[in-house]
PDB file of N, CA, C, O and CB in Angstrom:
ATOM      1  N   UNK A   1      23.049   9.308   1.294  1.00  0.00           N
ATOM      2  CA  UNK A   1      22.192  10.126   2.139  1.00  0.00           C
ATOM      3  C   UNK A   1      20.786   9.538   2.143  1.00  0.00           C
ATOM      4  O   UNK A   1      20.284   8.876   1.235  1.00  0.00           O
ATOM      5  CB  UNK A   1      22.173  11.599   1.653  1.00  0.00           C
ATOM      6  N   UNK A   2      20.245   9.869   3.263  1.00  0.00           N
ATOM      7  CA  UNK A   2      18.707   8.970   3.135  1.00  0.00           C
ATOM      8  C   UNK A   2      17.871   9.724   3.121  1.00  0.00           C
ATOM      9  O   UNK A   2      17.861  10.722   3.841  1.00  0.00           O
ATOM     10  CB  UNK A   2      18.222   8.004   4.183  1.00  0.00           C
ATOM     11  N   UNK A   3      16.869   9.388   2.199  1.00  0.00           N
ATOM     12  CA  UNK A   3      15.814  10.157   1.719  1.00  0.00           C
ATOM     13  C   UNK A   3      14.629  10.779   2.808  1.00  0.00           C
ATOM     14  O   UNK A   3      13.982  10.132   3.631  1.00  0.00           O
ATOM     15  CB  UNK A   3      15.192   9.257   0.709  1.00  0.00           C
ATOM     16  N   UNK A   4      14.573  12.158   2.546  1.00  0.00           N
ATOM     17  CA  UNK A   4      14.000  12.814   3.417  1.00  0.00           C
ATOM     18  C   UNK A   4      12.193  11.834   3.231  1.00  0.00           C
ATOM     19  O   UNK A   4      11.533  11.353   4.152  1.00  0.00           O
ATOM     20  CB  UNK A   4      14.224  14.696   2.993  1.00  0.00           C
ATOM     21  N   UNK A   5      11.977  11.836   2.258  1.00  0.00           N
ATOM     22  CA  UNK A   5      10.428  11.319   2.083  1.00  0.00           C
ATOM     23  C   UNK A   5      10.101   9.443   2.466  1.00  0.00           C
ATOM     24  O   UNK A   5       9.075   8.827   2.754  1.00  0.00           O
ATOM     25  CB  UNK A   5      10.031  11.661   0.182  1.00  0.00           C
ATOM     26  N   UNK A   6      11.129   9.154   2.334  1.00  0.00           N
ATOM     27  CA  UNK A   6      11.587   7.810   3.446  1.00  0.00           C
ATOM     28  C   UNK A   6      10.969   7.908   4.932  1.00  0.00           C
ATOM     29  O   UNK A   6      10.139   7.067   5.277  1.00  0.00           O
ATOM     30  CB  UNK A   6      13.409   7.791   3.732  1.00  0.00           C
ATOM     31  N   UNK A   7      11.473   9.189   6.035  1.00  0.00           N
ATOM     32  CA  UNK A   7      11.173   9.094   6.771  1.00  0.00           C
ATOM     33  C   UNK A   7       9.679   9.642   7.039  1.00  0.00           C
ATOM     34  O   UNK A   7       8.865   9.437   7.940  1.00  0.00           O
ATOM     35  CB  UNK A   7      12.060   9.339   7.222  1.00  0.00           C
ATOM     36  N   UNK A   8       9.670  10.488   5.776  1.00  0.00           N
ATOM     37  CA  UNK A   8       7.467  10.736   6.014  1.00  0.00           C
ATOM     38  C   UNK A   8       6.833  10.144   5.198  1.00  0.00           C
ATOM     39  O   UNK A   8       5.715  10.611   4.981  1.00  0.00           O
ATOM     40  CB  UNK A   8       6.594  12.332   5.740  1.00  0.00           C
ATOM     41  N   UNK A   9       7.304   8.716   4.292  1.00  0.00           N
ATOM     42  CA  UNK A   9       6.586   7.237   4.449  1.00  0.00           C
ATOM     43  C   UNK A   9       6.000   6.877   5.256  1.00  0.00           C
ATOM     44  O   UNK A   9       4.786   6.747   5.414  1.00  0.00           O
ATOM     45  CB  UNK A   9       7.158   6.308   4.457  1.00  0.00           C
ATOM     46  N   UNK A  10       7.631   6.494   6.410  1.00  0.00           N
ATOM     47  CA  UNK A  10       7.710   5.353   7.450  1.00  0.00           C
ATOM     48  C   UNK A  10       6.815   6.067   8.756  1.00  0.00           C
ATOM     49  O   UNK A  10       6.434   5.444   9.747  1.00  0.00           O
ATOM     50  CB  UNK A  10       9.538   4.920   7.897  1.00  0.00           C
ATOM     51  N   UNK A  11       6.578   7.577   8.483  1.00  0.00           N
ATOM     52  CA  UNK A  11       5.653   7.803   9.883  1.00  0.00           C
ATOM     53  C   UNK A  11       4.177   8.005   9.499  1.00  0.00           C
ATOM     54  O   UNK A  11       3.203   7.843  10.234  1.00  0.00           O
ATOM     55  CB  UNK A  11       6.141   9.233  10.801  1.00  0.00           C
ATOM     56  N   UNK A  12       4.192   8.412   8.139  1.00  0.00           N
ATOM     57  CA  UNK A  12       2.651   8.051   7.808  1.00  0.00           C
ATOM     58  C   UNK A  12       2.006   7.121   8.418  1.00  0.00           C
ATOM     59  O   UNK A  12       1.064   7.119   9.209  1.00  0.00           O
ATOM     60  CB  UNK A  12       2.431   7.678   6.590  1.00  0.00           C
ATOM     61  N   UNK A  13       3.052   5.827   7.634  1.00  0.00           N
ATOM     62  CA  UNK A  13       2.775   4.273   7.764  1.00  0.00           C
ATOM     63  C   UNK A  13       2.393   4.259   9.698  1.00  0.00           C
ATOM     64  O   UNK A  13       1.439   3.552  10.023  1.00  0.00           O
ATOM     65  CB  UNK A  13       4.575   3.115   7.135  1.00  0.00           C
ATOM     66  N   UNK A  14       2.969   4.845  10.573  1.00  0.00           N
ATOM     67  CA  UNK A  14       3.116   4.310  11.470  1.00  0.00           C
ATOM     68  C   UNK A  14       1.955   5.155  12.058  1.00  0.00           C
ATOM     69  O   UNK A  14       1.394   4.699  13.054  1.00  0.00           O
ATOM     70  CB  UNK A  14       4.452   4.205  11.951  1.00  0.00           C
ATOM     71  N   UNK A  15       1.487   6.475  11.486  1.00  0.00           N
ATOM     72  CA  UNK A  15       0.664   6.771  12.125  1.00  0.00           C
ATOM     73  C   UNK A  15      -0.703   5.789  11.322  1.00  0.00           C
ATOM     74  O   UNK A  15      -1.232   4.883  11.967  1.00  0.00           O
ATOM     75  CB  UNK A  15       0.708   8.365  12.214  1.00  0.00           C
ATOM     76  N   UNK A  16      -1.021   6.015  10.309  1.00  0.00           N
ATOM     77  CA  UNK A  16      -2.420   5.125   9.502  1.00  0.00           C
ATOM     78  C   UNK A  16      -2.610   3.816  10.263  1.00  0.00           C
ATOM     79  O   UNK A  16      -3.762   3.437  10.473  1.00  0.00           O
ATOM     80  CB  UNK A  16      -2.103   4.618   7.664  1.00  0.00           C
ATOM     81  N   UNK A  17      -1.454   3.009  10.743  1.00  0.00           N
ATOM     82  CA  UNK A  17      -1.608   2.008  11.661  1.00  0.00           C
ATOM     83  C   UNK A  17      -1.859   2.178  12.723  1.00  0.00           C
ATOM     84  O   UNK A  17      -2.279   1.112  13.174  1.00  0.00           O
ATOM     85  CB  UNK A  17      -0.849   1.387  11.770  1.00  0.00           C
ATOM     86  N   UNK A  18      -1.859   2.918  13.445  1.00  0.00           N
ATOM     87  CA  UNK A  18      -1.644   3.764  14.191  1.00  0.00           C
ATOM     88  C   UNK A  18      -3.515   3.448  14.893  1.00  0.00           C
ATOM     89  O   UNK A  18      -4.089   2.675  15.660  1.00  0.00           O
ATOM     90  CB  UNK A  18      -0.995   5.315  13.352  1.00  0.00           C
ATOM     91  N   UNK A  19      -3.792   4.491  14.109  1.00  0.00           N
ATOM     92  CA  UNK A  19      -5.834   4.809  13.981  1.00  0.00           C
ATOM     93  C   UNK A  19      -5.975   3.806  13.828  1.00  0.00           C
ATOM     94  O   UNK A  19      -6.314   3.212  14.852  1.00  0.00           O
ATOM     95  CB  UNK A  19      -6.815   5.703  12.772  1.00  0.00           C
ATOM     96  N   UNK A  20      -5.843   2.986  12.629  1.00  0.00           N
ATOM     97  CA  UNK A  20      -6.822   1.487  12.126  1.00  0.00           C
ATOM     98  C   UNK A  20      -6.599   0.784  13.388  1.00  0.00           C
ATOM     99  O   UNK A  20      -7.649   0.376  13.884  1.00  0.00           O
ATOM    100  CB  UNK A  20      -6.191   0.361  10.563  1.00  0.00           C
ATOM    101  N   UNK A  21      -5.538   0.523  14.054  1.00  0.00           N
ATOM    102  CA  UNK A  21      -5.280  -0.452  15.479  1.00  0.00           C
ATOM    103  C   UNK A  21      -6.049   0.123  16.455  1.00  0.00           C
ATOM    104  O   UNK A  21      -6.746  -0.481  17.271  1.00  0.00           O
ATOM    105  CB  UNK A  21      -3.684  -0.532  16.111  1.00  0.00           C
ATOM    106  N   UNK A  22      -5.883   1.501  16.334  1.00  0.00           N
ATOM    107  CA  UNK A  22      -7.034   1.842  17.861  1.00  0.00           C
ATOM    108  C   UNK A  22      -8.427   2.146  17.295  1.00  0.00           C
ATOM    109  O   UNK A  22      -9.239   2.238  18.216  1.00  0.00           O
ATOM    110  CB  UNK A  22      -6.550   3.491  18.962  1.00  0.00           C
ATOM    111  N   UNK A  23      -8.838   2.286  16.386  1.00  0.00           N
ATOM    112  CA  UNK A  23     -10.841   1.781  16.037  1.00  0.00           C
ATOM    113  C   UNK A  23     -11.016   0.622  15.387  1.00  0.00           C
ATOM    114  O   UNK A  23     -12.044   0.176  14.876  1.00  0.00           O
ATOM    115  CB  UNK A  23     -11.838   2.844  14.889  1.00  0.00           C
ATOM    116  N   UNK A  24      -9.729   0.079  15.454  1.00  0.00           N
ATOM    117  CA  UNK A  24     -10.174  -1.642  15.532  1.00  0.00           C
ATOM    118  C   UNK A  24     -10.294  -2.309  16.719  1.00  0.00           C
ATOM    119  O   UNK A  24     -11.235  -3.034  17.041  1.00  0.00           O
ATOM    120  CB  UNK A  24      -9.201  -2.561  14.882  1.00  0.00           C
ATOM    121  N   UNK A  25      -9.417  -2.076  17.299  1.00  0.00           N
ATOM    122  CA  UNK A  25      -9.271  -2.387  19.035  1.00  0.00           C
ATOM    123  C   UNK A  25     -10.451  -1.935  19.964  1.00  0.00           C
ATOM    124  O   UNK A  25     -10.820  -2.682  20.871  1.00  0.00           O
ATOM    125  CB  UNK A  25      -7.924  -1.536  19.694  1.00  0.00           C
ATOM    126  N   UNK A  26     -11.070  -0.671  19.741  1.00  0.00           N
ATOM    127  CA  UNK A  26     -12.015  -0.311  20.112  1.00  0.00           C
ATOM    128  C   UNK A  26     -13.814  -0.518  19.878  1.00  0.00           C
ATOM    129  O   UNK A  26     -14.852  -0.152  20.430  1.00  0.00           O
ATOM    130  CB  UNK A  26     -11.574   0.523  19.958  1.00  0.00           C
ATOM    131  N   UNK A  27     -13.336  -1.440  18.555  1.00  0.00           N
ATOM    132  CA  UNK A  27     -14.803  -1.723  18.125  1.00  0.00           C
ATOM    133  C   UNK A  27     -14.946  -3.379  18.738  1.00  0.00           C
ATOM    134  O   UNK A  27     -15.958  -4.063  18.583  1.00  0.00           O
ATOM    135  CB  UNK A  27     -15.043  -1.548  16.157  1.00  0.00           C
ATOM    136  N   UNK A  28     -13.634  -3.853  19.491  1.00  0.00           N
ATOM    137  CA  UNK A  28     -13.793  -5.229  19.728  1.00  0.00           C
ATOM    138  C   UNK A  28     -13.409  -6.849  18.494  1.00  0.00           C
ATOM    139  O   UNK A  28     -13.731  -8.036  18.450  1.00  0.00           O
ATOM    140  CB  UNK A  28     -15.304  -5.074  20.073  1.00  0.00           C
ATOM    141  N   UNK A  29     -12.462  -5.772  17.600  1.00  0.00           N
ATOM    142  CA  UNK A  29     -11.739  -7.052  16.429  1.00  0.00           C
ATOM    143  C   UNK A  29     -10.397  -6.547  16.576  1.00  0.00           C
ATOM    144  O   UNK A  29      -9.715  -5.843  15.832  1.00  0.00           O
ATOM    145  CB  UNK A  29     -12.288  -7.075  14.470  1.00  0.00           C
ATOM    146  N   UNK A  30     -10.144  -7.122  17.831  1.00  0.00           N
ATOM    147  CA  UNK A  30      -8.428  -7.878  18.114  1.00  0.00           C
ATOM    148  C   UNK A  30      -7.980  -8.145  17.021  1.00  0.00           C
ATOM    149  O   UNK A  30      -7.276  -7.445  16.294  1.00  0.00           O
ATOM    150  CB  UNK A  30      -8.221  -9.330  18.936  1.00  0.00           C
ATOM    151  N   UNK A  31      -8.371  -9.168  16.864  1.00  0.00           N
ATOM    152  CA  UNK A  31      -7.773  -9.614  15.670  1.00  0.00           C
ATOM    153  C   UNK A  31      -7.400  -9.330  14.787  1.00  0.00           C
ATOM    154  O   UNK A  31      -6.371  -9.876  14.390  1.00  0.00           O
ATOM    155  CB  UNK A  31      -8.063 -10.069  15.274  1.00  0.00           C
ATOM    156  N   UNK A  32      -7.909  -8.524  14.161  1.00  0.00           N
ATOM    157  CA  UNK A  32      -7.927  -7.996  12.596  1.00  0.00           C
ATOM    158  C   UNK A  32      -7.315  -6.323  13.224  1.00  0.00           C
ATOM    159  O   UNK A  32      -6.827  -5.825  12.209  1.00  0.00           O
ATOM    160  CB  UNK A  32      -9.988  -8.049  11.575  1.00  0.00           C
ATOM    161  N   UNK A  33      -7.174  -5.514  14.143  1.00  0.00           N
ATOM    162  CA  UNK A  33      -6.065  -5.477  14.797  1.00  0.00           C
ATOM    163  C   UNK A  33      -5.017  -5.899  14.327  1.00  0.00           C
ATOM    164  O   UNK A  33      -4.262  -5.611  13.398  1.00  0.00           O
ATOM    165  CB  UNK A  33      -6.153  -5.930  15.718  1.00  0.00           C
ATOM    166  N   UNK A  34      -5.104  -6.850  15.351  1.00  0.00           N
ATOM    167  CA  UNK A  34      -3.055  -7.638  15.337  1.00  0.00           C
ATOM    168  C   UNK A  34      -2.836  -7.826  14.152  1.00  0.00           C
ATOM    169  O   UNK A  34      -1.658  -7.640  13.847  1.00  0.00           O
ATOM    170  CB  UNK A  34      -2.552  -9.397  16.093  1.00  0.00           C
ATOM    171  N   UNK A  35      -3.627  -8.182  13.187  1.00  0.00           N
ATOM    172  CA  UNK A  35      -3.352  -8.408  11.601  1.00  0.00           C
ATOM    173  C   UNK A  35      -2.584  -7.036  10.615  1.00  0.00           C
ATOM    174  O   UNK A  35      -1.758  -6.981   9.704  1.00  0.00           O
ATOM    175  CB  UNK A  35      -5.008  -8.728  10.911  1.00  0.00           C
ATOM    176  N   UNK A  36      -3.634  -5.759  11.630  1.00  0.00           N
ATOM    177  CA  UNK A  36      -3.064  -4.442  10.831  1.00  0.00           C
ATOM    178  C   UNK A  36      -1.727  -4.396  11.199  1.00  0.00           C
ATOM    179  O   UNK A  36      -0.824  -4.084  10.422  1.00  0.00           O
ATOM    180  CB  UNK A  36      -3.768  -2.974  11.190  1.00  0.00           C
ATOM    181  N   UNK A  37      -1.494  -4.862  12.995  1.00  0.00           N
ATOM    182  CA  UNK A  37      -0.218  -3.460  13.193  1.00  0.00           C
ATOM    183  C   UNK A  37       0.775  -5.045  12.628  1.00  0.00           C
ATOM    184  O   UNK A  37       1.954  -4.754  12.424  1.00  0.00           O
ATOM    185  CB  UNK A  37       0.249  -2.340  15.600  1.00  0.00           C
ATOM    186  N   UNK A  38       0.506  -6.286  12.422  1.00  0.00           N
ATOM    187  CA  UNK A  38       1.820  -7.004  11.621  1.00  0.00           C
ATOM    188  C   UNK A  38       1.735  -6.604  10.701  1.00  0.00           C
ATOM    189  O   UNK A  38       2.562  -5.703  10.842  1.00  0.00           O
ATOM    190  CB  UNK A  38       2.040  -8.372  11.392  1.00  0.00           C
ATOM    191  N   UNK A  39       1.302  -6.466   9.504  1.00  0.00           N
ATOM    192  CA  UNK A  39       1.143  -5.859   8.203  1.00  0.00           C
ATOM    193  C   UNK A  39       2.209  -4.659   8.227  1.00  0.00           C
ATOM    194  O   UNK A  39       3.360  -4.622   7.793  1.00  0.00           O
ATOM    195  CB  UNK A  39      -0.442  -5.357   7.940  1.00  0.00           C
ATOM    196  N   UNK A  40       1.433  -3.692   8.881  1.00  0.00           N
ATOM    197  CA  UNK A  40       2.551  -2.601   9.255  1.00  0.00           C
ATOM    198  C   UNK A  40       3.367  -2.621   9.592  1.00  0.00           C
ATOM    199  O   UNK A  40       4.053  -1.665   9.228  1.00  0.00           O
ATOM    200  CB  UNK A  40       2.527  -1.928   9.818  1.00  0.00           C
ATOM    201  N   UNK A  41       3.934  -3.441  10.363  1.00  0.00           N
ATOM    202  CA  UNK A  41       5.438  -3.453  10.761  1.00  0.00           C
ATOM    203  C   UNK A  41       6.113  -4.481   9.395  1.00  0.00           C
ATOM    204  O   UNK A  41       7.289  -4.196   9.167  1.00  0.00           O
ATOM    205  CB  UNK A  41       5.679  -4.259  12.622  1.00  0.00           C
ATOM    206  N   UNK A  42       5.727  -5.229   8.791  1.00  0.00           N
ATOM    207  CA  UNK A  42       6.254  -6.053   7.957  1.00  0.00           C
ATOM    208  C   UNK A  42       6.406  -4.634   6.482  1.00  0.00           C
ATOM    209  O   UNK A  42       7.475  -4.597   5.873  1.00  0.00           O
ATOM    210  CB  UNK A  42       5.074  -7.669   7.773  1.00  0.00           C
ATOM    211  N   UNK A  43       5.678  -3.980   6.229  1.00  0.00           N
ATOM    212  CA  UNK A  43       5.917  -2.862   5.524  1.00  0.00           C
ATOM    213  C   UNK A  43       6.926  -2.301   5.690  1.00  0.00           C
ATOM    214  O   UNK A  43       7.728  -2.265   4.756  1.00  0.00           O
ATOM    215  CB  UNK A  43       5.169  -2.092   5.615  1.00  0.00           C
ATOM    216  N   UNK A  44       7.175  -1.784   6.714  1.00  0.00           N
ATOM    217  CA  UNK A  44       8.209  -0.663   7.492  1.00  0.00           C
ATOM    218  C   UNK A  44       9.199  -1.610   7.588  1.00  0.00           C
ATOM    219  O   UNK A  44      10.267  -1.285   7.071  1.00  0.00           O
ATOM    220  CB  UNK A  44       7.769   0.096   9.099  1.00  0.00           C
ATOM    221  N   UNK A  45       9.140  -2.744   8.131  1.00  0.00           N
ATOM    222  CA  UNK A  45      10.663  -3.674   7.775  1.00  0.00           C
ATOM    223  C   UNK A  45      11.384  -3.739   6.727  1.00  0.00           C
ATOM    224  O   UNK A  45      12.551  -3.360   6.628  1.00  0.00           O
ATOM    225  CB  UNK A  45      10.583  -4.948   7.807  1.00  0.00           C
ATOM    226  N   UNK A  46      10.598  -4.307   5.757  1.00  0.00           N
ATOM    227  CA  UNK A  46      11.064  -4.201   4.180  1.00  0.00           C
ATOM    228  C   UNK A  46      11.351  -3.019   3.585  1.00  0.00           C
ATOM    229  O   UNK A  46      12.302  -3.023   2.804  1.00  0.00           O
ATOM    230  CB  UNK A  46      10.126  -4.678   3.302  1.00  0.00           C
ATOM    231  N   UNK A  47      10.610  -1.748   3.808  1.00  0.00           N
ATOM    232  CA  UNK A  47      11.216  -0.581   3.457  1.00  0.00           C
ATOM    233  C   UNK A  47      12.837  -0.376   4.167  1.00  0.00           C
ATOM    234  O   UNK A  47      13.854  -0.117   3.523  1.00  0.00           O
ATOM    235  CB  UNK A  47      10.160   0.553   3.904  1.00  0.00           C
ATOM    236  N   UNK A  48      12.746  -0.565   5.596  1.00  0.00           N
ATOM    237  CA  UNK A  48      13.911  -0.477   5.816  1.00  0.00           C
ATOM    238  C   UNK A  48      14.958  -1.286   5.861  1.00  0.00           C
ATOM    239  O   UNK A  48      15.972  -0.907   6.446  1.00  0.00           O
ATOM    240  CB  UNK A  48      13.900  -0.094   6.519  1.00  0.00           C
ATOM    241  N   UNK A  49      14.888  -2.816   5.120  1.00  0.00           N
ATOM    242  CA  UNK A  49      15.786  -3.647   5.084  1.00  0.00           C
ATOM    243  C   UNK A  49      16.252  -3.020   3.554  1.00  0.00           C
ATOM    244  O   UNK A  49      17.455  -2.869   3.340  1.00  0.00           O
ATOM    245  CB  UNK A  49      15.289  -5.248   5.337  1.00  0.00           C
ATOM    246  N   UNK A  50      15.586  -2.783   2.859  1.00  0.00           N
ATOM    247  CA  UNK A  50      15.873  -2.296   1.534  1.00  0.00           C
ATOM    248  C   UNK A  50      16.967  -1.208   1.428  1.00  0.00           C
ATOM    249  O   UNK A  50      17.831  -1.174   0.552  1.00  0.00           O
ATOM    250  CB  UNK A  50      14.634  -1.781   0.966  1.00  0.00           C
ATOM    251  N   UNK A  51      16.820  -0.356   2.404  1.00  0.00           N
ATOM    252  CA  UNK A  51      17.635   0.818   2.709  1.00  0.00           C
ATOM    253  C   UNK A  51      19.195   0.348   3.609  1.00  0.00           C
ATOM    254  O   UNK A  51      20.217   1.035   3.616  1.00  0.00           O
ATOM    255  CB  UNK A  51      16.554   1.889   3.687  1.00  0.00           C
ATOM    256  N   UNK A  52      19.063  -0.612   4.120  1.00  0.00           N
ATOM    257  CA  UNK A  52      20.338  -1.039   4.594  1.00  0.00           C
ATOM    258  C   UNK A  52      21.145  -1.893   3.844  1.00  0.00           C
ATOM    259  O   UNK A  52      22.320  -2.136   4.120  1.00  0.00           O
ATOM    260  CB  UNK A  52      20.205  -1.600   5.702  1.00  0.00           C
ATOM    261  N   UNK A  53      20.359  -2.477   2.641  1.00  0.00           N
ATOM    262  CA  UNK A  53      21.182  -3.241   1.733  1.00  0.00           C
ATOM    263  C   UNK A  53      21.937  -2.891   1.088  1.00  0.00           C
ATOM    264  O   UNK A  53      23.065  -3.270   0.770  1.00  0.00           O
ATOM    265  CB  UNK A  53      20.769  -3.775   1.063  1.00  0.00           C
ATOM    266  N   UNK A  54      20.623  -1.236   0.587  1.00  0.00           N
ATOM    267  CA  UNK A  54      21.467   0.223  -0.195  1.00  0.00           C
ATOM    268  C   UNK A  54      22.889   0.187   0.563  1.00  0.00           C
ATOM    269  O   UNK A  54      23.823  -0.442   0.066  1.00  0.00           O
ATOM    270  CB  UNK A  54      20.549   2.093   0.180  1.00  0.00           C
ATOM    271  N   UNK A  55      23.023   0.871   1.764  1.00  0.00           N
ATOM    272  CA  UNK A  55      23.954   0.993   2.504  1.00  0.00           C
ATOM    273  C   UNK A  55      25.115   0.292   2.551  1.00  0.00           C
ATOM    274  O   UNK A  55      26.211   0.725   2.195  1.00  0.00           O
ATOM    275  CB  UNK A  55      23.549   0.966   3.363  1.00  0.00           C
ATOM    276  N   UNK A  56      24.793  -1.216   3.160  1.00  0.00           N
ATOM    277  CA  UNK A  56      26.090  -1.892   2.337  1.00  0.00           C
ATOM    278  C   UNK A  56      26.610  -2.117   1.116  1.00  0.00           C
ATOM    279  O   UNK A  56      27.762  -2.520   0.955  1.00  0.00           O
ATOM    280  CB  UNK A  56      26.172  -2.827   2.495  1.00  0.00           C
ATOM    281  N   UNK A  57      25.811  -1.877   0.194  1.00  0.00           N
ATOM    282  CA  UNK A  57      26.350  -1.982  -0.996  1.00  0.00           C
ATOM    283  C   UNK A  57      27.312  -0.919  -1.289  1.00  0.00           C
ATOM    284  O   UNK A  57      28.406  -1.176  -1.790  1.00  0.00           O
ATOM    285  CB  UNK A  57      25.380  -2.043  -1.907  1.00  0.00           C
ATOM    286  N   UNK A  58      26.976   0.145  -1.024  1.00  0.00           N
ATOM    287  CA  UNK A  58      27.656   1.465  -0.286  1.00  0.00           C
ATOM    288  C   UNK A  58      28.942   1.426  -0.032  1.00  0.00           C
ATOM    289  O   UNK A  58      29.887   1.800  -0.726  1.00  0.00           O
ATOM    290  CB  UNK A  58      27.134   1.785   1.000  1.00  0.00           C
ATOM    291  N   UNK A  59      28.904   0.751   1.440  1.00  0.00           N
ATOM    292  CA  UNK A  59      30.171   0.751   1.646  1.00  0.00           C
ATOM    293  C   UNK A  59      30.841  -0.387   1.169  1.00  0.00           C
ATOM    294  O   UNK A  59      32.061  -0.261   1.274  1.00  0.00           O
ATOM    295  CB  UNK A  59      30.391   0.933   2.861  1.00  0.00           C
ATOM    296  N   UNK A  60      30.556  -1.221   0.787  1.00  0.00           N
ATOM    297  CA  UNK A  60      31.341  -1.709  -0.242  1.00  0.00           C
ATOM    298  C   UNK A  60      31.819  -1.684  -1.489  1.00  0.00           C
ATOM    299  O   UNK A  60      32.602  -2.465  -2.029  1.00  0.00           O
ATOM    300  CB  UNK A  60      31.158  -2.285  -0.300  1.00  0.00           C
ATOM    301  N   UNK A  61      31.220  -0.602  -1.964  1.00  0.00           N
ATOM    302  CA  UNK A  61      31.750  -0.305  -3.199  1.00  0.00           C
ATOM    303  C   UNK A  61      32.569   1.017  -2.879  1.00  0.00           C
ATOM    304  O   UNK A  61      33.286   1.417  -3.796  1.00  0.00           O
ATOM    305  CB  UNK A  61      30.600  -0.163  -4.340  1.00  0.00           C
ATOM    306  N   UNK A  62      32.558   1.752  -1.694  1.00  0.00           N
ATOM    307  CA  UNK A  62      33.596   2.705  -1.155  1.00  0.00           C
ATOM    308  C   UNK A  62      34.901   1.819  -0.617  1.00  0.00           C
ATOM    309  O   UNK A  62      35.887   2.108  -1.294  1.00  0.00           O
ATOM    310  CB  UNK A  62      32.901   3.643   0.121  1.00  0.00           C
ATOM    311  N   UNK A  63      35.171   0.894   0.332  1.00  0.00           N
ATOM    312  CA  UNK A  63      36.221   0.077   0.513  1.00  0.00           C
ATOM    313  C   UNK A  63      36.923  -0.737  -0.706  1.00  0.00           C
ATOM    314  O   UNK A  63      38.025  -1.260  -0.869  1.00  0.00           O
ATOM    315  CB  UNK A  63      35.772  -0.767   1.440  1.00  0.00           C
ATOM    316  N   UNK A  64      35.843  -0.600  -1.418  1.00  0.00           N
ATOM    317  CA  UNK A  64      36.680  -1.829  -2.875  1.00  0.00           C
ATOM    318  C   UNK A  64      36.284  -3.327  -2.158  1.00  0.00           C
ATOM    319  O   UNK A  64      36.879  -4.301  -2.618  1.00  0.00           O
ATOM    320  CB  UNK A  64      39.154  -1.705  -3.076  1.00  0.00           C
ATOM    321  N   UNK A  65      35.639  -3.480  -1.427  1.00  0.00           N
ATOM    322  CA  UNK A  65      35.491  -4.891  -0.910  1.00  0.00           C
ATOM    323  C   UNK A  65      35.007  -5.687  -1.954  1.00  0.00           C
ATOM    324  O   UNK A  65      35.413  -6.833  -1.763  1.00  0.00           O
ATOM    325  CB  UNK A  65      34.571  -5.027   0.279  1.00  0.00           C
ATOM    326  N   UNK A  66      34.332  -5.615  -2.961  1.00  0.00           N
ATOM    327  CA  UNK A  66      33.920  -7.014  -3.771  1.00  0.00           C
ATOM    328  C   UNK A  66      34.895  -7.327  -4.557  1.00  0.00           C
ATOM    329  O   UNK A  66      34.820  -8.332  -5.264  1.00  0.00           O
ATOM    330  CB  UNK A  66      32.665  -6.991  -4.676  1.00  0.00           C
TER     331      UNK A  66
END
């Protein structure tokens, strides 16, 4: 089952990036910008690659596959 506080991590995360991208964007540093919302998405990736590894491991140890 997936963790309820998983998904109010991953929207924190998405909102805090969220603001920092638009009064960064708005003060005129693009850049450092595009730096936040990759950061953020590279966060939120790894949280959720982590959770799908869970998963297969999962079902592989439910099938007997290893």
């Amino acid at each position: 089952m997936i963790d309820p506080n998983l998904i109010l991590r991953l929207a924190g995360i998405g909102i805090i990036v969220t603001v920092v991208y638009t009064l960064l964007k708005t003060a005129g540093r693009e850049e450092y910008a595009f730096t936040v919302l990759l950061a953020g998405l590279a966060v939120v990736l790894w949280m959720t690659v982590q959770v799908i590894v869970e998963l297969f491991e999962t079902i592989q140890s439910l099938f007997d596959l290893g």
